[in-house]
PLY file of the C-alpha trace (Angstrom):
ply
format ascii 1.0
element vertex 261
property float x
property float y
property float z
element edge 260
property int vertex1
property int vertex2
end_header
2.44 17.51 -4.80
3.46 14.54 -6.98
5.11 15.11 -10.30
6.41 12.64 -13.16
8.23 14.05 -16.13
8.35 11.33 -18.81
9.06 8.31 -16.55
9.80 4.98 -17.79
10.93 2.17 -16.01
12.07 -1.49 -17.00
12.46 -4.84 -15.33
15.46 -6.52 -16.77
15.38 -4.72 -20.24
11.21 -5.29 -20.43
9.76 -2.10 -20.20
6.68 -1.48 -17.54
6.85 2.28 -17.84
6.86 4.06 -20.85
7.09 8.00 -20.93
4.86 8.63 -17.87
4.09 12.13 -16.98
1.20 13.50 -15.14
0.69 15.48 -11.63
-1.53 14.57 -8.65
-2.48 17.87 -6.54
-2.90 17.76 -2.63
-6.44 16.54 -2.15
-7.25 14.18 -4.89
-9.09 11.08 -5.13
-7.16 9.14 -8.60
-7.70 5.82 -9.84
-5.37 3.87 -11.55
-7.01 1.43 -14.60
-5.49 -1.09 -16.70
-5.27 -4.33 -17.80
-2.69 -6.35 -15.76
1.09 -5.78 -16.81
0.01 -2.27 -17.38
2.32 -0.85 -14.98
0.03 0.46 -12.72
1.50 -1.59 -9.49
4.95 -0.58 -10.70
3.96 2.81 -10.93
2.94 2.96 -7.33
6.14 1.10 -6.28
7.91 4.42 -7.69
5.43 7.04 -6.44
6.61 5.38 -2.86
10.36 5.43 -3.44
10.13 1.34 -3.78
12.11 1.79 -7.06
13.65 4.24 -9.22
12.69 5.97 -12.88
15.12 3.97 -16.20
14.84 7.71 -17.43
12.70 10.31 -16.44
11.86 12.03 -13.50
9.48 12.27 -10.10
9.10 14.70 -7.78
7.34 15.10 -4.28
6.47 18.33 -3.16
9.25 19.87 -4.95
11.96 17.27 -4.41
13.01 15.19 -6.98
13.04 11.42 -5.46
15.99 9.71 -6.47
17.84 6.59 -5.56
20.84 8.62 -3.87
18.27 10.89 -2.32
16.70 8.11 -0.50
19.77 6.57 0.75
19.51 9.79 3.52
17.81 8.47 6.45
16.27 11.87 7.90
14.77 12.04 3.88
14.05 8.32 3.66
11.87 8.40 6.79
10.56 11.88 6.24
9.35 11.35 2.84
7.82 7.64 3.94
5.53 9.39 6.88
4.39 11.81 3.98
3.42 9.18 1.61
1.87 5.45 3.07
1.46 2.53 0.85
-0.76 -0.25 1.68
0.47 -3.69 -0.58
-1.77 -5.37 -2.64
-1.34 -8.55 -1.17
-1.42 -7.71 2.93
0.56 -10.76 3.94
3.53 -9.52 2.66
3.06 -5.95 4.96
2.04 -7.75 8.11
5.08 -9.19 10.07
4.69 -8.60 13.71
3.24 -11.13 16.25
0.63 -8.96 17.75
-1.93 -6.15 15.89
-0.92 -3.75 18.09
2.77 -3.89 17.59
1.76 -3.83 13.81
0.44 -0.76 14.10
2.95 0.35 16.41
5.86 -0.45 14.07
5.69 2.74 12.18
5.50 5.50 14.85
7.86 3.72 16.90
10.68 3.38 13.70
10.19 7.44 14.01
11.19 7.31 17.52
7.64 8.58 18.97
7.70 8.18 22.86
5.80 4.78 23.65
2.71 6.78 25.26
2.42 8.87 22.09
2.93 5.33 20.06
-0.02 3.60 22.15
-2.44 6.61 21.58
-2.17 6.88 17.79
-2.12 3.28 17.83
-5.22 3.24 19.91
-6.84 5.92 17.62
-6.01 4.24 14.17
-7.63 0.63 15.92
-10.55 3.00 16.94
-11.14 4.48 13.58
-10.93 0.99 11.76
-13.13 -0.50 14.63
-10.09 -2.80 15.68
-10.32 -2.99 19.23
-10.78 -5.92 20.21
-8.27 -7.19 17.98
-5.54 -5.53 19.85
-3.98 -8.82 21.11
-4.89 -11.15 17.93
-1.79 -12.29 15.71
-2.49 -11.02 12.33
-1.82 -14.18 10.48
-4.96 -15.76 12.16
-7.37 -12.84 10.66
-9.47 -13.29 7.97
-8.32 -11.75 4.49
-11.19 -8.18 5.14
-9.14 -8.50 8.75
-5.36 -8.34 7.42
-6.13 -5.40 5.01
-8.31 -3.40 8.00
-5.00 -3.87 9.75
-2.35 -3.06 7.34
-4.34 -0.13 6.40
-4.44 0.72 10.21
-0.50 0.49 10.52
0.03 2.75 7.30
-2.30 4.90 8.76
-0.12 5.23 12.44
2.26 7.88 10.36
-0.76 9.96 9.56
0.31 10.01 6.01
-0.57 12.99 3.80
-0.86 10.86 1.14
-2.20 7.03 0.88
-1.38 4.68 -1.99
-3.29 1.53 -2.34
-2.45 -1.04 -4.71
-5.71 -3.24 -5.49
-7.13 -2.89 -2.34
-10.23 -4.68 -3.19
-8.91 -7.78 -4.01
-9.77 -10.79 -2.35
-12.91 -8.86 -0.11
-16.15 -9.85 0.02
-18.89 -7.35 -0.78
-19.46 -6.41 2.31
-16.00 -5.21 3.30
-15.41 -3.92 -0.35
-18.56 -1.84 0.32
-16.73 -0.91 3.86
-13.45 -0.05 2.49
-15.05 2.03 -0.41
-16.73 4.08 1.80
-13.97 4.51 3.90
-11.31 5.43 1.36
-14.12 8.37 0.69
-14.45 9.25 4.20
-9.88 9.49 4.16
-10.22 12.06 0.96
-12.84 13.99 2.65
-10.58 14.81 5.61
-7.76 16.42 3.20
-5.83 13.21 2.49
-4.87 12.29 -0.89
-5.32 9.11 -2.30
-4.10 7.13 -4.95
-5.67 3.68 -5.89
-5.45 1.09 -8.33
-8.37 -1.27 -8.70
-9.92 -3.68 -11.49
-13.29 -2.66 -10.04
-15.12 -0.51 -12.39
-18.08 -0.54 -10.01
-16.61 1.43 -6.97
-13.88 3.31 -9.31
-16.59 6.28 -9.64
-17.48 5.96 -5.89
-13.88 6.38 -4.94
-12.49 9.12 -7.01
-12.85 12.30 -9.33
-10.14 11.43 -11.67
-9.23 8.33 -13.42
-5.80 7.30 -15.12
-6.42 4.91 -18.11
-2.49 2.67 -18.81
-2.70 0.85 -21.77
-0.78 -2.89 -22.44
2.05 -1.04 -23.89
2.35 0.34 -20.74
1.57 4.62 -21.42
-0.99 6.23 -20.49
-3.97 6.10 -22.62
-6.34 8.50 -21.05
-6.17 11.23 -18.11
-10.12 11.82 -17.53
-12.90 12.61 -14.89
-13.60 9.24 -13.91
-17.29 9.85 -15.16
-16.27 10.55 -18.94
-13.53 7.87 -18.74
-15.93 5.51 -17.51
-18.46 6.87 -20.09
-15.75 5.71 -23.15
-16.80 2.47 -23.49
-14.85 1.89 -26.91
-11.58 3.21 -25.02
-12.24 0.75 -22.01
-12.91 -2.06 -24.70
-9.49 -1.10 -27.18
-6.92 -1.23 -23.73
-8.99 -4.78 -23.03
-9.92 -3.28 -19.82
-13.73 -4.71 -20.42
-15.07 -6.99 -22.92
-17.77 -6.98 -25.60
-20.32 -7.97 -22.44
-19.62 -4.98 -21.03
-22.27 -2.57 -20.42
-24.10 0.59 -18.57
-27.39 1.02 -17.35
-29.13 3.76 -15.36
-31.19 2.91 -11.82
-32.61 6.21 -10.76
-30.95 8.65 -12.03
-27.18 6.54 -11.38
-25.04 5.00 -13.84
-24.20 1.78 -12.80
-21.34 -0.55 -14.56
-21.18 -4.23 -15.11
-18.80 -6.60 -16.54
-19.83 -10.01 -17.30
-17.32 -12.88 -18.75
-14.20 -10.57 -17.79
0 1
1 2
2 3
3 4
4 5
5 6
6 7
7 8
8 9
9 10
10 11
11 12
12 13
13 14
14 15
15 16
16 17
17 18
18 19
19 20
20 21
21 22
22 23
23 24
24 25
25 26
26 27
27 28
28 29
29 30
30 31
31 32
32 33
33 34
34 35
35 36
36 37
37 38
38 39
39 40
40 41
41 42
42 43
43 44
44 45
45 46
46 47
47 48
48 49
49 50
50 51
51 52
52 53
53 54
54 55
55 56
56 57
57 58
58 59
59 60
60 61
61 62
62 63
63 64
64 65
65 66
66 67
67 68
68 69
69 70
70 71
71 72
72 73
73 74
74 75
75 76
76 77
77 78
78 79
79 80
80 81
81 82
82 83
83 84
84 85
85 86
86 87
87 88
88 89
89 90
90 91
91 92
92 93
93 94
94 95
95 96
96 97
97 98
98 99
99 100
100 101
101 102
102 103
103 104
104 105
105 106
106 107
107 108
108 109
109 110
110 111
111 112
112 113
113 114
114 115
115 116
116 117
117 118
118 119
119 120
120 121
121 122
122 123
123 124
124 125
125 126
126 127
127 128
128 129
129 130
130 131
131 132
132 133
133 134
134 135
135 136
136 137
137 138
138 139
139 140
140 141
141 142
142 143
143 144
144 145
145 146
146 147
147 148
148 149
149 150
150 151
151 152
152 153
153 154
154 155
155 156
156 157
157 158
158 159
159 160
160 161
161 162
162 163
163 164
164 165
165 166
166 167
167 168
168 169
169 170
170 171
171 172
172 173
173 174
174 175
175 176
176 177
177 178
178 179
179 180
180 181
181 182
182 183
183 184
184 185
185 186
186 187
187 188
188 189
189 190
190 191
191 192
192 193
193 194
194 195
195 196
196 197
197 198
198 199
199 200
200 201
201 202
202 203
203 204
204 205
205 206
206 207
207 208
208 209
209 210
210 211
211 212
212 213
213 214
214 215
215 216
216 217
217 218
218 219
219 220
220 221
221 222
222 223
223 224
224 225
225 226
226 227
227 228
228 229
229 230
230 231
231 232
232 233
233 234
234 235
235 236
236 237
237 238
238 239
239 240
240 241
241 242
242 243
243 244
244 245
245 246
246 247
247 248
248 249
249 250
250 251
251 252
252 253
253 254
254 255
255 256
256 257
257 258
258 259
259 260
């Protein structure tokens, strides 16, 4: 489904991509590691037609995804209710006055009639347990609120595949817990998902196969997220974990820590 053929990409001259290739199939659960400046939030800025490959190439189900491609509007918008990104920072996705017309935004943008718009936007407030936030004005909500809701308003297209940039950041335990489970729950229905996250402690929960980017910005390892997360000297040498970090077994699970990182 998603193919990149020796992608690079730079900002001004300073490279954040260097010679990226790899394929996600329909179904997967990947993870995205790396220390930050890695490229892995640049990487998912080009997987959603954000930006476009220095040199190189990507392709989505077939079709390479180019700047000139996306300038066609029946493509553009096609391609965007295929694939749904959900920001790192959920501020900068959330722009309406009102959760439901947040939600609404997308399916109405692809001209649904408003009765079909207020069902899926019912559903998707439904399966995040939203409800009674129908009315609320999203700036008011509490960080674990804003990302519920921007992941509720990617999820109004019914993407086939979700990209999440660091969702974990800035949740407390409980909703990380929540949104773990919950990215699991996505995968199991068919979707594919593709997340980057700092948190070695759900990365195993949340996905079969791990990318490892290094600081000079290729990738470093392609693994099972069990034997990547196993390669404790490889974690160490990209400065993904320090010297404190360690594994230890409860019952049968591994279980990863980082201290002092």
């Amino acid at each position: 489904m998603i193919k990149l053929e020796n992608v690079s990409y730079s900002y001004e001259g300073h490279p954040a991509l260097e010679d990226i290739s790899f394929g996600v199939e329909p179904g997967e659960s990947v993870c995205l590691l790396g220390p930050n400046g890695s490229g892995k939030s640049t990487l998912l800025k080009l997987i959603n037609g954000l930006i476009f490959a220095t040199s190189g190439a990507y392709s989505f189900d077939g079709e390479e995804i180019t700047a000139k491609r996306m300038k066609d509007p029946r493509f553009s918008k096609r391609f965007h209710q295929r694939v749904g990104f959900v920001f790192q920072d959920s501020e900068a996705q959330l722009f309406c006055s009102n959760v439901f017309d947040e939600v609404a935004f997308g399916p109405r943008q692809m001209c649904m009639d408003e009765s079909a718009v207020e069902k899926r936007v019912d559903d998707c407030l439904a399966l995040l347990h939203l409800e009674s936030f129908r009315d609320r004005q999203p700036y008011h909500l509490s960080g674990g609120e804003k990302k519920k809701v921007a992941i509720a308003a990617t999820l109004a297209l019914n993407p086939e595949v979700l990209v999440l940039d660091e969702p974990m950041n800035g949740l407390d335990p409980r909703t990380e817990r929540w949104l773990a489970a919950f990215i699991v729950s996505l995968n199991k229905s068919g979707k594919t998902i593709i997340t980057s996250t700092h948190n070695l402690e759900l990365v195993q929960e949340i996905s079969n196969r791990a990318i490892l980017f290094d600081e000079t910005h290729h990738v470093a390892a392609d693994l099972p997220t069990e034997k990547l997360l196993e390669n404790i000297d490889l974690l160490r040498k990209v400065n993904l974990v320090d010297e404190y970090y360690h594994v230890h077994e409860d019952h049968g699970h591994e279980h990863f820590h980082i201290h002092n990182y």
